[in-house]
C-alpha positions as CSV (number, residue, x, y, z in Angstrom):
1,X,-39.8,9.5,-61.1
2,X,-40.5,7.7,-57.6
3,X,-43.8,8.2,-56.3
4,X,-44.4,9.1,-52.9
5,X,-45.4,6.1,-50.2
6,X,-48.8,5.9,-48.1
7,X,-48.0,6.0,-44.6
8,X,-49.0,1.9,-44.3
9,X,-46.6,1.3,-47.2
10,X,-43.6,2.8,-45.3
11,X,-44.3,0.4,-42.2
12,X,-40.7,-1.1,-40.8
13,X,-38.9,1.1,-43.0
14,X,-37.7,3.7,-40.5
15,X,-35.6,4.0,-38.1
16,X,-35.1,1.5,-35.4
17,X,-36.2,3.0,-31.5
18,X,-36.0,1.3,-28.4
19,X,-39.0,2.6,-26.2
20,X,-38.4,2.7,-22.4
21,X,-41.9,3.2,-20.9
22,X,-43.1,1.5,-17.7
23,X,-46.8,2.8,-17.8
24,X,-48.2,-0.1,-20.0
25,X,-51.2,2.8,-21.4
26,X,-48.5,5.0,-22.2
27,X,-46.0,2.5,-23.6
28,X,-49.0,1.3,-25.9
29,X,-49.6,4.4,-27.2
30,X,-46.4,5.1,-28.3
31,X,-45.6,2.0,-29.6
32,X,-48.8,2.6,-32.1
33,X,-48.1,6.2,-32.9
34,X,-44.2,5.4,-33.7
35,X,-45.5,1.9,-36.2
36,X,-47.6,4.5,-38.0
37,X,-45.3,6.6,-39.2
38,X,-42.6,3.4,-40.2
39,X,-40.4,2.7,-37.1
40,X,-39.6,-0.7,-36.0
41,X,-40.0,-0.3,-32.5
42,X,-38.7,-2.0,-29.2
43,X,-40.2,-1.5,-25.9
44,X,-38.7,-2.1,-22.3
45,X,-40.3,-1.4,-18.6
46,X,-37.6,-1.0,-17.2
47,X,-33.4,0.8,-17.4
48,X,-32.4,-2.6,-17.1
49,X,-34.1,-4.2,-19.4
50,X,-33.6,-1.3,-21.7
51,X,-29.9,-1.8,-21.3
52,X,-29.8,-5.5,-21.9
53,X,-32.2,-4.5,-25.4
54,X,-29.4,-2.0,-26.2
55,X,-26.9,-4.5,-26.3
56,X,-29.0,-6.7,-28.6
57,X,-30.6,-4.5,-30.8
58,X,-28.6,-1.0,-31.3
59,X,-31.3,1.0,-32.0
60,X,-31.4,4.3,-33.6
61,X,-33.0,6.0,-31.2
62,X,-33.8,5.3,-27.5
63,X,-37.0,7.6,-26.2
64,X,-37.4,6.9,-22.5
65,X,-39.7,8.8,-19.4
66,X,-37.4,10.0,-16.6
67,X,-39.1,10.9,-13.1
């Protein structure tokens, strides 16, 4: 029977997310609160950076701000 992980054991076991935040507060934030619960995260300021990061890293998810 597996026993269930601590939340610091799971770290860069989940999914993969490219971040696209360009409020450097904001983008910190997230990038803290996504690590906690396991994601390996990617952050971009900008669409085309985020694009060029796409290319290289084909994340799971992509969570961006639109204004």
């Amino acid at each position: 029977m597996q026993q269930p992980q601590a939340r610091g054991d799971m770290a860069g076991h989940g999914p993969t997310i490219l971040l696209v935040e360009d409020n450097a507060a904001m983008q910190t934030l997230m990038r803290s609160l996504l690590a906690e619960v396991g994601s390996v995260v990617h952050a971009c300021d900008s669409g085309e950076a985020a694009l060029a990061c796409y290319e290289r890293v084909r994340p799971d998810w992509v969570l961006m701000d639109i204004k």
